[in-house]
C-alpha positions in Angstrom: 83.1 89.4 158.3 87.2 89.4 157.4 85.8 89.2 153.7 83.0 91.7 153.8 85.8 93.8 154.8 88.1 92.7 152.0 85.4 93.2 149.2 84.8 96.7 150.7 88.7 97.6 150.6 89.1 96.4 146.9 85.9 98.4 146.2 87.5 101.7 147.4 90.8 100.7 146.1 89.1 100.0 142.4 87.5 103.6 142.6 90.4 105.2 143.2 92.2 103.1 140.4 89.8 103.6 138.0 90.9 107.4 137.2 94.3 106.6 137.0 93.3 103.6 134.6 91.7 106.0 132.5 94.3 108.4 132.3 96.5 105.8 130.8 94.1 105.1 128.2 94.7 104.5 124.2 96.0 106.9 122.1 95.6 105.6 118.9 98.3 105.6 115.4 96.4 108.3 114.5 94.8 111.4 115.5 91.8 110.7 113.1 90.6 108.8 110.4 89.2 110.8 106.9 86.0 108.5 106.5 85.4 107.4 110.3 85.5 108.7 113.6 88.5 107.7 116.3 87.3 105.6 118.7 89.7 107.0 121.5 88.5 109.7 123.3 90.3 113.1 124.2 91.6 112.7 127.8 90.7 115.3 130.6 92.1 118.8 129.1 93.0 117.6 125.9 92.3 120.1 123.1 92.0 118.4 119.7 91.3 120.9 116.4 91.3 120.0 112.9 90.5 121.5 109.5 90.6 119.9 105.9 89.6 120.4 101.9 87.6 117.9 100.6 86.6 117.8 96.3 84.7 115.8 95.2 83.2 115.9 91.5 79.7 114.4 90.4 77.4 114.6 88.1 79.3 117.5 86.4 79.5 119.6 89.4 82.8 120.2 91.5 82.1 120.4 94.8 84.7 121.4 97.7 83.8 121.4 101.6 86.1 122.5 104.2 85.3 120.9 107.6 86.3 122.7 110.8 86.2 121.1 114.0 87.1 120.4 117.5 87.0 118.4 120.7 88.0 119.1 124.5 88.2 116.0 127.3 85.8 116.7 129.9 87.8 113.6 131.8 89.4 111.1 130.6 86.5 108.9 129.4 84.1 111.7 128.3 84.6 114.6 125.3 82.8 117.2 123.7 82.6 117.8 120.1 81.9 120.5 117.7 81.9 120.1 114.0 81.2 123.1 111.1 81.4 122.8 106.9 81.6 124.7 104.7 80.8 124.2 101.0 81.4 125.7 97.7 79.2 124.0 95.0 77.8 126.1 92.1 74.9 126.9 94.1 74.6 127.5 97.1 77.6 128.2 99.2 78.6 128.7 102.8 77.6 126.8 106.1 76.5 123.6 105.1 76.0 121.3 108.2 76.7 122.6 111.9 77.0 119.5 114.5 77.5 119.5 118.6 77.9 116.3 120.5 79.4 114.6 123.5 81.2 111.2 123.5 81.4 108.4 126.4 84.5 105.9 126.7 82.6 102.5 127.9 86.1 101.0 127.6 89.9 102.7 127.3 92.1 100.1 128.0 95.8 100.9 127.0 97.4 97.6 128.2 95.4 95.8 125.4 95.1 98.8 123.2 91.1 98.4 122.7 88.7 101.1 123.0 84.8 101.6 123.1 83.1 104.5 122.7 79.8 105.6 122.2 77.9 109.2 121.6 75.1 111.5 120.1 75.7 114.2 118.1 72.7 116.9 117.3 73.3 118.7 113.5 71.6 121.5 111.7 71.4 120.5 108.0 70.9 123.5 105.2 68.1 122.7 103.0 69.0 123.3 99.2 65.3 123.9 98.4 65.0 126.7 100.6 68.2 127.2 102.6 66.9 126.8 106.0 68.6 124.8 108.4 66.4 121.5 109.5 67.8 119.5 113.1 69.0 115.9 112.7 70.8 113.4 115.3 73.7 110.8 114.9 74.0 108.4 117.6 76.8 105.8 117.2 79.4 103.2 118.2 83.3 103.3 117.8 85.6 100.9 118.4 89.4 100.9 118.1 91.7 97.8 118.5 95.8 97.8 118.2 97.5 95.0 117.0 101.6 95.5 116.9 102.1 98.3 114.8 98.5 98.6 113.3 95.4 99.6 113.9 91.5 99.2 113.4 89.0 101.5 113.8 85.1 100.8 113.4 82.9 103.3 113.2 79.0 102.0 112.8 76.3 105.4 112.6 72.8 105.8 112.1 71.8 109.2 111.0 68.4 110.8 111.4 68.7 113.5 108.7 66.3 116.4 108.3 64.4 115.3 105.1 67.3 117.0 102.8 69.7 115.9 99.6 66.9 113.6 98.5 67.0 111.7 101.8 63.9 111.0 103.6 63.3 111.8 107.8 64.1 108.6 108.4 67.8 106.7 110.2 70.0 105.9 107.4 73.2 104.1 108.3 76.6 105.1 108.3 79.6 102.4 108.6 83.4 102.9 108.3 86.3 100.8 108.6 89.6 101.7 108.7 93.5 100.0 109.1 96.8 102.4 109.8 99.9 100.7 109.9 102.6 103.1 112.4 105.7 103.2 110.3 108.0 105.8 112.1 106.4 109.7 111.6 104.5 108.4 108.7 100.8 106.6 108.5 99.8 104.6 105.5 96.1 103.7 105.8 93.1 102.4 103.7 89.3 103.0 104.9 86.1 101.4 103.6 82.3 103.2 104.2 78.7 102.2 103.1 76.3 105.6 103.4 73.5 107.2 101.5 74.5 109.7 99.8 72.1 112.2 97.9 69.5 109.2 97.9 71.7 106.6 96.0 73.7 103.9 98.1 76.8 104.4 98.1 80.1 102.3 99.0 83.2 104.4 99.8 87.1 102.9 99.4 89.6 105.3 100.7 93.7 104.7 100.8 95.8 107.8 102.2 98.8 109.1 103.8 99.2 110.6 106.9 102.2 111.7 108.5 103.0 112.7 112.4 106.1 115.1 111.9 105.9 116.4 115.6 103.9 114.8 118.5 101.0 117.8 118.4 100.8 118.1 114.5 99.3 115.4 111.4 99.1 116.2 108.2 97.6 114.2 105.3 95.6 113.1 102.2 93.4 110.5 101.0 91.0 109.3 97.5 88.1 108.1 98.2 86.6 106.4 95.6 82.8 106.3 95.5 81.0 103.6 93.8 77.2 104.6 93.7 73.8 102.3 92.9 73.1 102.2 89.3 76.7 101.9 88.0 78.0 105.6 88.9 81.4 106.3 90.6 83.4 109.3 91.1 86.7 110.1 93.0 87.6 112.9 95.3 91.0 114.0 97.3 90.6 114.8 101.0 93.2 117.0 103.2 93.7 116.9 106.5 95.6 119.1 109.5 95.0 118.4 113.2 96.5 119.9 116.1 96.5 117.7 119.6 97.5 119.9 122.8 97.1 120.2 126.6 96.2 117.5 128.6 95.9 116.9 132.6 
């Protein structure tokens, strides 16, 4: 009976630890990555917003897309996400992609500095044949892991796109890997990525700078390097600016 009563006690007790637990959960070296998602979550009333530039040049067409995005912590394990692009090819422009998503912590351990995340997000994709927007999904898995001053992030995807940019309706998938090494306000980092991209397989190396001047501000820049099926290969620069605020 005396250890029925004991199991039941640290029961309660673990509850009421758990949101306390979570609140002390991993922050990461970085806000975000440019190829990959961040594994750690926002916590509960953390705003997160972000804008970039990407260019990119292929096949003798310059292409620039400027992302636009945010996310809010629900609590300290689950987020909402929200995710815009625009683009600027020869033909067309405007809204390219439109995303909306939510994101679950399964693990947020700061003592160890190991996070595990997964999520679904739902997308509208603009057709280039005839500029209507087709619905696509993403589920995936993130994981984040410090070790001393650096750290890993793993982002494994599988996209169900809408039949558009010579992809079929099928799950393609989308992997990222990336390292940051914490070196005062500044962030080297180097990222790796296998994707299909306009219906050619496509591997992705990506080494940038990102810098934290203050605590609610990150600014960098990365160049990816895309070598494609077939021989092809292109480079690109990517910008980045997030803002990180509020918080329980």
């Amino acid at each position: 009976m005396a250890n029925g009563r004991q199991l039941v006690t640290v029961g309660l007790l673990g509850l009421v630890a758990m949101p306390a637990l979570a609140a002390e959960g991993v922050q990461g070296r970085v806000q975000e990555f440019f190829l990959g998602d961040g594994a750690p979550p926002q916590q509960r009333g953390q705003v997160e917003l972000g804008t970039g530039l990407e260019w990119t040049r292929r096949d003798d067409e310059t292409r620039f897309e400027l992302p636009v995005r945010g996310e809010y912590g629900l609590s300290d394990r689950v987020q909402v996400e929200a995710k815009v692009a625009l683009t600027t090819p020869e033909e067309p422009r405007g809204l390219d992609t439109a995303e909306a998503g939510i994101g679950l912590a399964l693990v947020n351990d700061r003592r160890r500095g190991f996070t595990l995340s997964l999520g679904l997000d739902l997308e509208a994709t603009r057709d280039i044949e005839d500029e209507r927007f087709r619905p696509g999904f993403e589920p995936y898995l993130l994981a984040y892991q410090d070790v001393g001053p650096v750290g890993f992030n793993l982002q494994l995807k599988a996209e169900q796109l809408p039949g558009v940019r010579g992809l079929e309706r099928e799950l393609h998938p989308d992997l990222a890997a990336g390292a940051v090494l914490a070196l005062g306000p500044l962030r080297p980092l180097v990222e790796a990525g296998w994707r299909n991209e306009a219906g050619a397989s496509t591997v992705l190396l990506s080494p940038g700078l990102l810098a934290r001047p203050v605590k609610s501000w990150e600014l960098g820049v990365a160049v990816p390097w895309r070598f494609r099926a077939g021989g092809a290969r292109d480079v690109g620069v990517m910008g980045m600016l997030t803002w990180q605020g509020g918080g329980a």
